[in-house]
PDB file as gemmi writes it, atoms N, CA and C in Angstrom:
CRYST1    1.000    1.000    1.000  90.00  90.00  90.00 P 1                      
ATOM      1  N   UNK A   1      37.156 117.574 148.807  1.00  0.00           N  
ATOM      2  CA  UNK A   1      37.946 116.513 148.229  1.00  0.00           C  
ATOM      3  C   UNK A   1      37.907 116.642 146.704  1.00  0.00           C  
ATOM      4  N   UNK A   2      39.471 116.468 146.471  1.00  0.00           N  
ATOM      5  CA  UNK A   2      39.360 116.645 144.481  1.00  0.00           C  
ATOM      6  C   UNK A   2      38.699 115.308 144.271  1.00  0.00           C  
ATOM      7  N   UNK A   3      38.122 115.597 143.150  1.00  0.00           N  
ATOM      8  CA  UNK A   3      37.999 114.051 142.205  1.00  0.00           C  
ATOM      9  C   UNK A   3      38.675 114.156 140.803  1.00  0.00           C  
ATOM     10  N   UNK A   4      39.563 113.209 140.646  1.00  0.00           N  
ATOM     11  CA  UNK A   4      40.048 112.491 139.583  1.00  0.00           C  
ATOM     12  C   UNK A   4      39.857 112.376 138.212  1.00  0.00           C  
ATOM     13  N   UNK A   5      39.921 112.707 137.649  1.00  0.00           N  
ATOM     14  CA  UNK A   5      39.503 111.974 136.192  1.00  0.00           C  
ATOM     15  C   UNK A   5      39.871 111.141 135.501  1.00  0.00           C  
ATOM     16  N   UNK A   6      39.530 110.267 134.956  1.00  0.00           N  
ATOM     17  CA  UNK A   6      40.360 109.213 134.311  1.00  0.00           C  
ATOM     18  C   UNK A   6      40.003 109.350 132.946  1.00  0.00           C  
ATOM     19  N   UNK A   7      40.976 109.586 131.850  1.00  0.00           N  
ATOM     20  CA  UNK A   7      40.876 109.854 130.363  1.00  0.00           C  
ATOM     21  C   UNK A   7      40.486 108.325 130.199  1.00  0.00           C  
ATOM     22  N   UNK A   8      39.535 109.246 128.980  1.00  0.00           N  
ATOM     23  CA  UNK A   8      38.794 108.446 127.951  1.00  0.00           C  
ATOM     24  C   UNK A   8      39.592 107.701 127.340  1.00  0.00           C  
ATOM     25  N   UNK A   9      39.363 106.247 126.761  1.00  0.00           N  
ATOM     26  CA  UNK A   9      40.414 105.235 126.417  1.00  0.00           C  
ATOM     27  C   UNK A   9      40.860 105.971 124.841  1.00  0.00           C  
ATOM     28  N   UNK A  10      40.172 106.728 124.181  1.00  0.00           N  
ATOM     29  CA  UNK A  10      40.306 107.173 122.552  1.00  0.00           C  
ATOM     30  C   UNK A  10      40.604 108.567 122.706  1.00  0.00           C  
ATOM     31  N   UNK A  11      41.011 108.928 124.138  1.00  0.00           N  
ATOM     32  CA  UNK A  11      41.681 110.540 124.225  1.00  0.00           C  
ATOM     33  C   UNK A  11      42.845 110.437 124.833  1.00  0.00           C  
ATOM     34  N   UNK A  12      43.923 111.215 124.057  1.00  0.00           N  
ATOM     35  CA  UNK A  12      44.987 111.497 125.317  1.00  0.00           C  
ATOM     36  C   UNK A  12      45.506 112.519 125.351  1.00  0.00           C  
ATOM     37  N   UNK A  13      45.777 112.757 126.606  1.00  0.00           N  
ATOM     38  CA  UNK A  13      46.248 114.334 126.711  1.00  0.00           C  
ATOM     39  C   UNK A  13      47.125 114.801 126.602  1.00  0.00           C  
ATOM     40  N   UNK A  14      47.169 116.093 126.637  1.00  0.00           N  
ATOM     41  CA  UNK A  14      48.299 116.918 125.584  1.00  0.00           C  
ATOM     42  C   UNK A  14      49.747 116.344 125.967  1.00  0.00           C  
ATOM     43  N   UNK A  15      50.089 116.165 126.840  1.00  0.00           N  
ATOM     44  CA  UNK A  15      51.549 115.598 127.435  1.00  0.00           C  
ATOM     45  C   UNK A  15      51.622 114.060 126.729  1.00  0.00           C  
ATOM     46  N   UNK A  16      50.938 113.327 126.703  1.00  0.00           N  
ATOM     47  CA  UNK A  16      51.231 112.235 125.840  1.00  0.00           C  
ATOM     48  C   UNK A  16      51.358 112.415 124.340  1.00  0.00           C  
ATOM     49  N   UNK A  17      50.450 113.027 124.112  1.00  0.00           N  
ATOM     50  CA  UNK A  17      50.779 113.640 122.470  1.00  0.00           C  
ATOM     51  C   UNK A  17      52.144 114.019 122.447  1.00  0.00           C  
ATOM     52  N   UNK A  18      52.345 115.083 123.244  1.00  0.00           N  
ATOM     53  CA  UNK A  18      53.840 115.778 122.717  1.00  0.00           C  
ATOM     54  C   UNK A  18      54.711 114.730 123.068  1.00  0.00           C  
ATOM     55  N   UNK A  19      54.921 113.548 123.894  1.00  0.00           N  
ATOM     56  CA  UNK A  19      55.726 113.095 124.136  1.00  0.00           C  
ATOM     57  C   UNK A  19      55.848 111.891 123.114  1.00  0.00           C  
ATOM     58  N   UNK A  20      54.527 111.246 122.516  1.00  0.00           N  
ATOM     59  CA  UNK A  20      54.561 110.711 121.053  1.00  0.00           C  
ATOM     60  C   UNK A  20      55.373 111.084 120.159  1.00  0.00           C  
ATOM     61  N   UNK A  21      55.019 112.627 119.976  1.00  0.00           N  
ATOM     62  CA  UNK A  21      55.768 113.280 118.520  1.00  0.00           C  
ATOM     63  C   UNK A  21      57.160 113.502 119.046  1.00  0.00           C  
ATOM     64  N   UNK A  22      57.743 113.788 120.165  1.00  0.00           N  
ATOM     65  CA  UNK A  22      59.286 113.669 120.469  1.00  0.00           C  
ATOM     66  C   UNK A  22      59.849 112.202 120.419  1.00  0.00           C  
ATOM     67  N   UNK A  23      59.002 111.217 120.399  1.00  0.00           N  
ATOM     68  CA  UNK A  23      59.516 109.788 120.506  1.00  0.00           C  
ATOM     69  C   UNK A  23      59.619 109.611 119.008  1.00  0.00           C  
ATOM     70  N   UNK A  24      59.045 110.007 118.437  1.00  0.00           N  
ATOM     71  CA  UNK A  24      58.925 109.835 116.802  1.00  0.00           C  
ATOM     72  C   UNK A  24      60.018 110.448 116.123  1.00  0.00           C  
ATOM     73  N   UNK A  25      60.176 112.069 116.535  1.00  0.00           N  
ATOM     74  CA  UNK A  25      60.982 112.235 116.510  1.00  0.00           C  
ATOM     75  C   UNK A  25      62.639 111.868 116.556  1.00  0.00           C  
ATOM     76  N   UNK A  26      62.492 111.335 117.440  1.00  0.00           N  
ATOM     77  CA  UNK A  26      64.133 110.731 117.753  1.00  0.00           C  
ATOM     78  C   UNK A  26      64.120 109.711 117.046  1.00  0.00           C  
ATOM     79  N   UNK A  27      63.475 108.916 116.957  1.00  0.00           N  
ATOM     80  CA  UNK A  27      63.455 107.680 116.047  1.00  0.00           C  
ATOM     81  C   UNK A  27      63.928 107.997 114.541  1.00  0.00           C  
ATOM     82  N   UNK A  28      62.253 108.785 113.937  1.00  0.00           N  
ATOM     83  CA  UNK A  28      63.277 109.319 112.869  1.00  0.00           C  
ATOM     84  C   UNK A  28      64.183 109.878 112.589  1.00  0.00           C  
ATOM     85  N   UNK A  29      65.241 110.796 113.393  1.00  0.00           N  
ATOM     86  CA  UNK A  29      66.459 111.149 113.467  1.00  0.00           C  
ATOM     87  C   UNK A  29      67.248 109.943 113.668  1.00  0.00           C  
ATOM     88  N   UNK A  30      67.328 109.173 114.158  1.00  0.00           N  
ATOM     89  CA  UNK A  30      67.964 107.844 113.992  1.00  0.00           C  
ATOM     90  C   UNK A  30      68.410 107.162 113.387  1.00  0.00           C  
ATOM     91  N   UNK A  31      67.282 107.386 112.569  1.00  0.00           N  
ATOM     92  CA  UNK A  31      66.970 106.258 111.532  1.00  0.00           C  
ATOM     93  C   UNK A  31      67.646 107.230 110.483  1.00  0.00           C  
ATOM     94  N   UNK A  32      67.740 108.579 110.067  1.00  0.00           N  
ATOM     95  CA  UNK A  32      68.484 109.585 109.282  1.00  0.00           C  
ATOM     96  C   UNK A  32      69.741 109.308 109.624  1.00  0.00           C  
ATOM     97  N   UNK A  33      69.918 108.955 111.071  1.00  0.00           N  
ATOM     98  CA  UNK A  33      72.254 109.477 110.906  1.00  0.00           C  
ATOM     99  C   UNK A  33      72.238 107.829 110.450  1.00  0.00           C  
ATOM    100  N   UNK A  34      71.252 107.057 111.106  1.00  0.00           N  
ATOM    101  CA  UNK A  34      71.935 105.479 110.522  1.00  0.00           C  
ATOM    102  C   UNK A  34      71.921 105.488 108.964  1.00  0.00           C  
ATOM    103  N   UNK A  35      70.993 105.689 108.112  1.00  0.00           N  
ATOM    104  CA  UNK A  35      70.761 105.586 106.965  1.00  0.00           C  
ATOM    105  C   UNK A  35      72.257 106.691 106.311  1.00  0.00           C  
ATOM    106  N   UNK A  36      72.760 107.638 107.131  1.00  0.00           N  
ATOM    107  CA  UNK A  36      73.322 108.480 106.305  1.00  0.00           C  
ATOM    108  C   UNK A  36      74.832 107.648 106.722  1.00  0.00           C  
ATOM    109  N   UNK A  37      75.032 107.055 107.686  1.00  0.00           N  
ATOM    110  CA  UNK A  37      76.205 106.302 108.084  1.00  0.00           C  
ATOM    111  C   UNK A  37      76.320 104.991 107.237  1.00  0.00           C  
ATOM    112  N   UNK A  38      75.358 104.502 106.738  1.00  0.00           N  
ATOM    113  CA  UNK A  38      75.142 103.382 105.580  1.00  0.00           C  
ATOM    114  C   UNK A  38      75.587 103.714 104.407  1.00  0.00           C  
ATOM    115  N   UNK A  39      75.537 105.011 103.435  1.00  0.00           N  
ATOM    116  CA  UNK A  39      76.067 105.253 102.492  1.00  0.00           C  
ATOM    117  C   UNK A  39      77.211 105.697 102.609  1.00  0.00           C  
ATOM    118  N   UNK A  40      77.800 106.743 103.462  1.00  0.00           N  
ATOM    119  CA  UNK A  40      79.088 106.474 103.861  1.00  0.00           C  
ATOM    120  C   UNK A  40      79.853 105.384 103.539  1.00  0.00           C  
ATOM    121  N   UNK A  41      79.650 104.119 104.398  1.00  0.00           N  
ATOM    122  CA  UNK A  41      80.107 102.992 104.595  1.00  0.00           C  
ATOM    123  C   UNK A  41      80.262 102.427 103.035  1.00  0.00           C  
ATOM    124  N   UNK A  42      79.375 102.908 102.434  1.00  0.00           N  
ATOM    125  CA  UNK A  42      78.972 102.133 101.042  1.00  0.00           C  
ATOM    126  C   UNK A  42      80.023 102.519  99.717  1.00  0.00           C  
ATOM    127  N   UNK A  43      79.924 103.746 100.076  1.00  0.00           N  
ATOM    128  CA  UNK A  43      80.617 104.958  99.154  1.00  0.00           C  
ATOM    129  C   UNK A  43      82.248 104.524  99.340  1.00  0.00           C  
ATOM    130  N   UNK A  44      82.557 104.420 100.678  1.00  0.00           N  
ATOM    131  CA  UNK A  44      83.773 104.153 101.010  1.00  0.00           C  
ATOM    132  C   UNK A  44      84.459 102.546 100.512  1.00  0.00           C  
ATOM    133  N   UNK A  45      83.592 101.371 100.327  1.00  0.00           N  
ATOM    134  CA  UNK A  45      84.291 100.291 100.129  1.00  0.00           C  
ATOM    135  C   UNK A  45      84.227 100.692  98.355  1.00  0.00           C  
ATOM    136  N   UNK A  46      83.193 101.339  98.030  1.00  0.00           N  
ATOM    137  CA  UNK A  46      83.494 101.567  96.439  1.00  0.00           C  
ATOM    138  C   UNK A  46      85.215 102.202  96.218  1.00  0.00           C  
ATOM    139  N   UNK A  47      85.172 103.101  97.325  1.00  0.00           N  
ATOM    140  CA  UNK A  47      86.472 104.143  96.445  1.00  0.00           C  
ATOM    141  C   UNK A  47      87.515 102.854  97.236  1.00  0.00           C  
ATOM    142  N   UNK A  48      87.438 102.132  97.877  1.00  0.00           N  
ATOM    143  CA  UNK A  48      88.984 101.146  98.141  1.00  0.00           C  
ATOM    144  C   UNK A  48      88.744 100.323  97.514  1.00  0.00           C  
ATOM    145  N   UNK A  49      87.922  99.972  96.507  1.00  0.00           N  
ATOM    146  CA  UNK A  49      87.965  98.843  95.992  1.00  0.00           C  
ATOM    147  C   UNK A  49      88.757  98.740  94.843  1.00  0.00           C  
ATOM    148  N   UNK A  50      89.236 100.024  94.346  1.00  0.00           N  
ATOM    149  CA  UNK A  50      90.665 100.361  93.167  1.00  0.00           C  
ATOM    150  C   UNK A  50      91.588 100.433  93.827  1.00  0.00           C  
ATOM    151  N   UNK A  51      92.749  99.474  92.595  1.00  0.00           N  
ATOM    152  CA  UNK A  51      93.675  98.908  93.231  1.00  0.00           C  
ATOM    153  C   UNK A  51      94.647 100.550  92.902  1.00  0.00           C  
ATOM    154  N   UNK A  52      95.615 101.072  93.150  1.00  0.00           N  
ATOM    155  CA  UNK A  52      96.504 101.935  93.019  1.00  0.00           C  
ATOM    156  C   UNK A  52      96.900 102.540  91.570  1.00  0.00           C  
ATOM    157  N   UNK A  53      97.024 101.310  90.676  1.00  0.00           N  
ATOM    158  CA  UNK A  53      96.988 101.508  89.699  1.00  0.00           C  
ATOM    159  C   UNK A  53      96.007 101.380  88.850  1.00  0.00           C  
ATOM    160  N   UNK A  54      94.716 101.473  88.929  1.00  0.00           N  
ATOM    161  CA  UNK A  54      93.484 101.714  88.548  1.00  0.00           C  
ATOM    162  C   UNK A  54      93.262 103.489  89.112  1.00  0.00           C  
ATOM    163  N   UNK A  55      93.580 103.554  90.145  1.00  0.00           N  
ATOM    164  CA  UNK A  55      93.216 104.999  90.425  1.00  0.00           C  
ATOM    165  C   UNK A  55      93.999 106.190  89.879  1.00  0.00           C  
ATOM    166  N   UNK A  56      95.712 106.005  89.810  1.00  0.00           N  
ATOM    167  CA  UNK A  56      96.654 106.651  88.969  1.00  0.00           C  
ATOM    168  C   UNK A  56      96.045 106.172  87.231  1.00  0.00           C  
ATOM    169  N   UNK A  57      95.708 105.296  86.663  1.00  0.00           N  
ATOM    170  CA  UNK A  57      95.212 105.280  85.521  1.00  0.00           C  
ATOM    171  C   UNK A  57      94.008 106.405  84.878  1.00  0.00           C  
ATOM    172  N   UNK A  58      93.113 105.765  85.783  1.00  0.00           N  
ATOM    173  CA  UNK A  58      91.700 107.330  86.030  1.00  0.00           C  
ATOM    174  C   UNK A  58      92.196 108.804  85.906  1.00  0.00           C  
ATOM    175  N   UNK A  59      93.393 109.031  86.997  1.00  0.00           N  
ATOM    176  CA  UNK A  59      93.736 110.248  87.361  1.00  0.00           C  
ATOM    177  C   UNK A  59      94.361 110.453  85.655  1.00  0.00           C  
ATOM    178  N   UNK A  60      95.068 109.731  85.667  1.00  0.00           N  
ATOM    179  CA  UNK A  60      96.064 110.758  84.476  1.00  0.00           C  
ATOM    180  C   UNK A  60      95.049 110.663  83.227  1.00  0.00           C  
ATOM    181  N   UNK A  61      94.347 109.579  83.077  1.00  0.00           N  
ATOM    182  CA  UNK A  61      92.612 109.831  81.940  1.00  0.00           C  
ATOM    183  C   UNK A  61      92.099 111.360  82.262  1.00  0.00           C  
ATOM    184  N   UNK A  62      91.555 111.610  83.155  1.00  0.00           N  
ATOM    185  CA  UNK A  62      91.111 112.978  83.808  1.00  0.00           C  
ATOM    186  C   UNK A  62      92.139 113.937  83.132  1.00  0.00           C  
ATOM    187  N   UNK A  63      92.921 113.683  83.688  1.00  0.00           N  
ATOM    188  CA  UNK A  63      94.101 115.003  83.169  1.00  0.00           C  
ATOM    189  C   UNK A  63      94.197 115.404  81.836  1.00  0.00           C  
ATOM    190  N   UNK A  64      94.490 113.878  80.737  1.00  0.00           N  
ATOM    191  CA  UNK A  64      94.334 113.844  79.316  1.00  0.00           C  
ATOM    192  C   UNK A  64      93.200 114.507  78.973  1.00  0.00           C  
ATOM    193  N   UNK A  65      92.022 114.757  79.522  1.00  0.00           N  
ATOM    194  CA  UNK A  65      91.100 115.182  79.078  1.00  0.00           C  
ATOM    195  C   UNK A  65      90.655 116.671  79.252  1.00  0.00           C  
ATOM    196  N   UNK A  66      91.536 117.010  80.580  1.00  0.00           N  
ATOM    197  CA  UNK A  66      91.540 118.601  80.518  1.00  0.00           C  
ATOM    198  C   UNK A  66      92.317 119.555  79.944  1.00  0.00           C  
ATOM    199  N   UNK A  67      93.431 118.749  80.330  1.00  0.00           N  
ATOM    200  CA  UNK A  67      94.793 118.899  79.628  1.00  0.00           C  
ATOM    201  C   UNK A  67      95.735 117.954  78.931  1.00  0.00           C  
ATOM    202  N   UNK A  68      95.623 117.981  77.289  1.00  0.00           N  
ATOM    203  CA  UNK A  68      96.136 117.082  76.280  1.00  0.00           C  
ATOM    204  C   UNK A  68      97.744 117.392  76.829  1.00  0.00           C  
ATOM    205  N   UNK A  69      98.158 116.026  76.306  1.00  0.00           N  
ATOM    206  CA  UNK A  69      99.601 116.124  76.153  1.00  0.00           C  
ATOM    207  C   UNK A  69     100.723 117.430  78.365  1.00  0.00           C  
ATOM    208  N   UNK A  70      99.728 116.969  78.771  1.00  0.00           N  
ATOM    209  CA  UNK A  70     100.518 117.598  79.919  1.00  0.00           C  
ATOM    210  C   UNK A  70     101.064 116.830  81.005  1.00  0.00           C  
ATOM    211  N   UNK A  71     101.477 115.251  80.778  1.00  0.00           N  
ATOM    212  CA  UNK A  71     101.373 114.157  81.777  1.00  0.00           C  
ATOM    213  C   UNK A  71     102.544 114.311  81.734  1.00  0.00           C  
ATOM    214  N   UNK A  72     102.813 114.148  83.260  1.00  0.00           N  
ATOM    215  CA  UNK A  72     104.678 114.040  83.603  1.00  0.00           C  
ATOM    216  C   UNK A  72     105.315 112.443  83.030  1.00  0.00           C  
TER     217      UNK A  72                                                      
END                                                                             
């Protein structure tokens, strides 16, 4: 007859370990696409928050500055 072992309450074995660090894993990957889907989101209400003619203003500033005197 086998006998059993029952782990020590301050040991665990290798399959719980690895399955710790894959749980951790995913989490922190998670927590990376959410955090990277947050600035997205962030970045994006910045650039709609110019009205049309704030953004054609910018643009042709830009232009003046690379190229003097070339505005249609």
């Amino acid at each position: 007859m086998r006998r059993w072992r029952v782990p020590r309450p301050g040991k665990a074995s290798g399959l719980l370990k690895a399955s710790n660090l894959w749980k951790a894993l995913g989490v922190a990957g998670f927590l990376g696409v959410a955090a990277t889907g947050a600035v997205i989101v962030r970045s994006e209400r910045r650039r709609r928050a110019y009205t049309p003619e704030e953004i054609r203003e910018r643009l042709h500033a830009r232009l003046d500055e690379e190229e003097p005197g070339r505005r249609p």
